[in-house]
C-alpha positions as CSV (number, residue, x, y, z in Angstrom):
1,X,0.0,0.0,0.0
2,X,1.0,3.9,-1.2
3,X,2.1,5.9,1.8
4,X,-1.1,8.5,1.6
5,X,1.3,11.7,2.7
6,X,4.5,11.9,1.3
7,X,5.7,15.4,0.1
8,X,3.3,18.3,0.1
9,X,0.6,18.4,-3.5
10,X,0.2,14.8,-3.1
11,X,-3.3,14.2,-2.5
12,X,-4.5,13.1,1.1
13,X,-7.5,11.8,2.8
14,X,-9.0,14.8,4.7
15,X,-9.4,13.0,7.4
16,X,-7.5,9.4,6.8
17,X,-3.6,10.0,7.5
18,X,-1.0,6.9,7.5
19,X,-3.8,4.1,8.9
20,X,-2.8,0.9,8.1
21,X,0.8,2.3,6.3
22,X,1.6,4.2,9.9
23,X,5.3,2.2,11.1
24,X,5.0,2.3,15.2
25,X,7.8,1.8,17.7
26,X,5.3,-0.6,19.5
27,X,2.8,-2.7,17.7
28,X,-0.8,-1.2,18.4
29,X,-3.8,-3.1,18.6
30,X,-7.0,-2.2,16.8
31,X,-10.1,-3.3,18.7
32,X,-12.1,-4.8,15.9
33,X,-15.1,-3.8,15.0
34,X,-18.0,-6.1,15.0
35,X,-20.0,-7.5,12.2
36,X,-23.3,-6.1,13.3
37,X,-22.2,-2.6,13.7
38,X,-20.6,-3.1,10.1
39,X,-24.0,-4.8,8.7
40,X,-25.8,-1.1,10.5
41,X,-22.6,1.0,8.5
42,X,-23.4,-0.9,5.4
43,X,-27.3,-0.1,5.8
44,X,-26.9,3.5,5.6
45,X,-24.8,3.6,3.0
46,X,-21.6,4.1,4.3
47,X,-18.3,1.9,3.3
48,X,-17.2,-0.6,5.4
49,X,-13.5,-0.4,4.8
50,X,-11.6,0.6,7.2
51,X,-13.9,1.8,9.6
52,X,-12.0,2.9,12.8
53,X,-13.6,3.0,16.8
54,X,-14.0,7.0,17.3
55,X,-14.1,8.7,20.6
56,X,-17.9,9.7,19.7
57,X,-18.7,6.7,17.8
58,X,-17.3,5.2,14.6
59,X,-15.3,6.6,11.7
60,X,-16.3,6.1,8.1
61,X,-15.3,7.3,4.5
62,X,-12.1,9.0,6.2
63,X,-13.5,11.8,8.4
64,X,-17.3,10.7,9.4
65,X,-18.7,10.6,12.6
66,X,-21.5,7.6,12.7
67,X,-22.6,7.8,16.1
68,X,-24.9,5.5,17.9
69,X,-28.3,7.7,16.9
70,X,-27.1,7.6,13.0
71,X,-26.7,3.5,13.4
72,X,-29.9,3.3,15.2
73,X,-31.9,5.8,12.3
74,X,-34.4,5.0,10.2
75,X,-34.7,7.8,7.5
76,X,-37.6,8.1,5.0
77,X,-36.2,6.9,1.8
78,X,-36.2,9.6,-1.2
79,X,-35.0,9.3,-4.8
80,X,-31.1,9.5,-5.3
81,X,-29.1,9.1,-8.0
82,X,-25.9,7.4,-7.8
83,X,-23.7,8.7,-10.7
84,X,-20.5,10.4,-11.3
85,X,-19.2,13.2,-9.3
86,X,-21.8,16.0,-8.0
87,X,-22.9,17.6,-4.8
88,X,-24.6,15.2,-2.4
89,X,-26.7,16.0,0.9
90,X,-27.6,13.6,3.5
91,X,-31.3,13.6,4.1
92,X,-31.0,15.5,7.7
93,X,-30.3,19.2,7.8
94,X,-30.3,21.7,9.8
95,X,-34.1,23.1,10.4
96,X,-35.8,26.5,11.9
97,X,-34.1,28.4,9.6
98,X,-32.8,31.6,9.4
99,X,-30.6,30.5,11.6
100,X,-27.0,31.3,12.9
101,X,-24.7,28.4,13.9
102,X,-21.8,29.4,16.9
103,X,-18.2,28.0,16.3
104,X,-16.0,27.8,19.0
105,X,-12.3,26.7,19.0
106,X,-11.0,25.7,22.1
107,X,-8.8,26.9,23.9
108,X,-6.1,24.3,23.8
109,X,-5.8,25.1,19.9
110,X,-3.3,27.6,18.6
111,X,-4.5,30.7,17.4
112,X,-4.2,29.5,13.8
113,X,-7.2,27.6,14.3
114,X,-8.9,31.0,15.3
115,X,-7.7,32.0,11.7
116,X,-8.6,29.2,9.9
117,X,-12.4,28.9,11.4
118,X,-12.5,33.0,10.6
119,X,-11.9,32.6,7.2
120,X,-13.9,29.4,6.5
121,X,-16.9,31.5,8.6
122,X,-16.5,33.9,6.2
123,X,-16.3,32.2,3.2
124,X,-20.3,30.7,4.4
125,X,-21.4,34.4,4.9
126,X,-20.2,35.9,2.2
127,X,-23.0,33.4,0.2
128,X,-26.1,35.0,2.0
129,X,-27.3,32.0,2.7
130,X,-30.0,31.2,5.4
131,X,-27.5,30.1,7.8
132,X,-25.0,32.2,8.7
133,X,-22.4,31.6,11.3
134,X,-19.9,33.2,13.8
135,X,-17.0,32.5,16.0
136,X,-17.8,32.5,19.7
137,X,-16.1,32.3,22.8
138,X,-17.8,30.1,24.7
139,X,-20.4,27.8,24.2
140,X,-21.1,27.2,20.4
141,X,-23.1,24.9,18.6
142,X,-20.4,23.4,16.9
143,X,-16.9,22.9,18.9
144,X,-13.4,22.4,17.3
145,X,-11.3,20.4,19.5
146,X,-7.8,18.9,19.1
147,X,-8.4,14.8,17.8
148,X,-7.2,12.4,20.5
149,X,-3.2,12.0,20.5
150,X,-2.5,9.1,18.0
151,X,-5.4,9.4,15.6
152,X,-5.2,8.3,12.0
153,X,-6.8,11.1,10.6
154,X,-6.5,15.2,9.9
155,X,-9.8,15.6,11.1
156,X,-13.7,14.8,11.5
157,X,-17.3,15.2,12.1
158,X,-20.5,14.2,11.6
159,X,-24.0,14.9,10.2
160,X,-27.1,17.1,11.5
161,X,-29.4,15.4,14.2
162,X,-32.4,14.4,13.5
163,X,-34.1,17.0,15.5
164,X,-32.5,19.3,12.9
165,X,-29.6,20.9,14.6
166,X,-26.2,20.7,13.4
167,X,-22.8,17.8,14.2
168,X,-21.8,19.6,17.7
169,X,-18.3,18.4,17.4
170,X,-15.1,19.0,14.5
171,X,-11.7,17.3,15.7
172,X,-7.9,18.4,14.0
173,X,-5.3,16.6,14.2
174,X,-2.3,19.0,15.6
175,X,0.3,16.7,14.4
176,X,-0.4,17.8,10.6
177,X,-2.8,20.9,10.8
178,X,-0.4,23.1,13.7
179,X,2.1,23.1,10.6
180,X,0.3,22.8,7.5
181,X,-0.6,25.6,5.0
182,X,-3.5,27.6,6.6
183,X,-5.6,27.8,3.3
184,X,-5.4,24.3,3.5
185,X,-6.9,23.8,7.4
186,X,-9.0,26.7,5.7
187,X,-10.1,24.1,3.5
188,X,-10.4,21.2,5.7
189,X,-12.4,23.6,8.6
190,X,-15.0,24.8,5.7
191,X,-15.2,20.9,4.6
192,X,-15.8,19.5,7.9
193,X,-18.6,22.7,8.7
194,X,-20.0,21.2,5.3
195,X,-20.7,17.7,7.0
196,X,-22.2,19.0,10.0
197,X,-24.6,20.7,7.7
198,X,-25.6,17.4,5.7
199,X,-23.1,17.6,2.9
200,X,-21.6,14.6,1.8
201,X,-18.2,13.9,0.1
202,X,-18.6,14.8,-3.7
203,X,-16.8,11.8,-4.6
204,X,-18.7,9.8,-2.2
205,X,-19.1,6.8,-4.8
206,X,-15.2,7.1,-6.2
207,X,-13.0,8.1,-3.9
208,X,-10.0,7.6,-6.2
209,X,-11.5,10.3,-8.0
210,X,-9.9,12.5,-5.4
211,X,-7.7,10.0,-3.2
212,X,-6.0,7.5,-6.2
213,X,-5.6,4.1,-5.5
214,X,-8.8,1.7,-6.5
215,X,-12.0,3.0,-7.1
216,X,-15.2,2.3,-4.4
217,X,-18.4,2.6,-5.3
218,X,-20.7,2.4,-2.1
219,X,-23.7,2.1,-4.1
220,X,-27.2,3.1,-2.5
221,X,-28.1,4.6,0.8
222,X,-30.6,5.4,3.8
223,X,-28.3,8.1,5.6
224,X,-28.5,9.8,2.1
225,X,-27.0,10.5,-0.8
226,X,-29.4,12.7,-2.4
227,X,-28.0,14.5,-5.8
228,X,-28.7,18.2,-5.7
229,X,-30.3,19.2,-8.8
230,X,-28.1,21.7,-10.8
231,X,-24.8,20.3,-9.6
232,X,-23.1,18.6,-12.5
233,X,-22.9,15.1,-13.9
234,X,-19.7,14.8,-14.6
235,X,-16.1,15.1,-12.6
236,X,-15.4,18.3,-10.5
237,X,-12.4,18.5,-9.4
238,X,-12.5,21.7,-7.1
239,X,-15.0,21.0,-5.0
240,X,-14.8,21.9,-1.4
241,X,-16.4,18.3,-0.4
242,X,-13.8,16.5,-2.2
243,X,-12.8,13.6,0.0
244,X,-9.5,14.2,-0.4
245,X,-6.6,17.3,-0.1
246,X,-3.2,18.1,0.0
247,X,-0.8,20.7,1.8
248,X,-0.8,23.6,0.0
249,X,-4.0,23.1,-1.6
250,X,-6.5,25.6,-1.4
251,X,-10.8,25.0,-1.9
252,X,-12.6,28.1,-1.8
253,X,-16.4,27.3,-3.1
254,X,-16.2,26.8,-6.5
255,X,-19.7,27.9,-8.6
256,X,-21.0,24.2,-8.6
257,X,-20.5,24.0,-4.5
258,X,-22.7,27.6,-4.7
259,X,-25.5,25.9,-6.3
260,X,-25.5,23.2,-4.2
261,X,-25.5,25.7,-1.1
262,X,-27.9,27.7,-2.3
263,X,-30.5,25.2,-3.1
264,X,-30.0,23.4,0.2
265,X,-29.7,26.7,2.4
């Protein structure tokens, strides 16, 4: 197996850094995880490979939170098209809006993680969409905290509740993000935001598209995977929702990830 990060410009997972390639003075043992709880992943749509135990549940597709509600969800099933590369939504989002979501970075991070979470707020409310957000201090309905020391990924989160509100919970990796480009962690911070509001990876069904290696194809879905209607059918490579980045790369929202926000929000 490829060594996902190399040299910087090599593509990366977002969220998946050195798993199984990782060399370790000691030999680390993965707690496996069970065949039911991968029979529940595989219902909603998710891949199955190399799902990891997360501190707030289980980690899928790189950098995605499945946490015991998700597993335990049974979502009305819409139409979806499962097709090339285009903007996808999960079928919850985050309800009562107008609405303004708090971000708060903890104190624990550097204060180029206050940078980074200003600019990726920014690049949101500069769309005038119907959900805005701001930085906060304390509180905040969605938290970025440093991942757990160890962790095999830049960084994750989930999807919106079912009661509507948005993934309460981001976590960067300090080992890559304290030193990486910080248009990059711009990127990664506006990609992760994009999850907790229902977005999916744009390459959800070929993440060699963005990542290289073999393709995977997780075919259909109850979480969702619902194609927004005037993203495109065919591959775009910008995309903020890309699975997969490297250092030095920059995603601001290119005008296919516009449409997408604006029909959603």
């Amino acid at each position: 197996m490829r060594k996902l990060i190399k040299i910087a410009g090599i593509p990366v997972l977002l969220c998946f850094v050195l798993l199984s390639c990782k060399k370790n003075s000691k030999e680390t043992v993965v707690e496996p995880v069970g065949q039911d709880i991968l029979a529940q992943i595989a219902a909603l749509g998710f891949s199955t490979d190399n799902v990891q135990l997360h501190s707030e549940g289980y980690l899928v597709e790189g950098d995605i939170v499945v946490t015991k509600e998700h597993l335990d969800s049974r979502p009305e099933k819409l139409t979806m098209r499962i097709a090339e590369v285009e903007q996808y939504r999960t079928y919850n989002l985050v309800t009562g809006l107008p609405r303004n979501i708090t971000i708060r970075v903890a104190s624990s991070l550097p204060a180029r993680y206050v940078t980074a979470v200003d600019a990726a707020i920014s690049r949101y409310n500069a769309l005038g969409l119907r959900i805005t957000f701001s930085r906060v201090t304390s509180g905040g309905n969605i938290v970025i905290n440093p991942a757990p020391s160890g962790s095999g990924y830049l960084a994750s989160a989930g999807f919106p509740t079912s009661s509507g509100n948005p993934y309460n919970s981001v976590l960067v990796n300090r080992s890559y993000l304290d030193t990486w480009n910080i248009n990059t962690v711009t990127s990664i911070i506006a990609h992760e935001v994009g999850h907790c509001v229902g977005f999916r990876h744009t390459d959800y069904m070929n993440r060699a598209y963005s990542c290289g290696g073999s393709p995977v194809n997780e075919g259909a879905s109850t979480v969702g995977a619902v194609h927004i209607p005037g993203t495109p059918t065919g591959p775009d490579a910008n995309s903020w929702m890309l699975a997969c980045i490297g250092n030095g790369v920059n995603r601001p929202f290119n005008a296919n990830d516009i449409i997408a926000l604006n029909y959603v929000y």
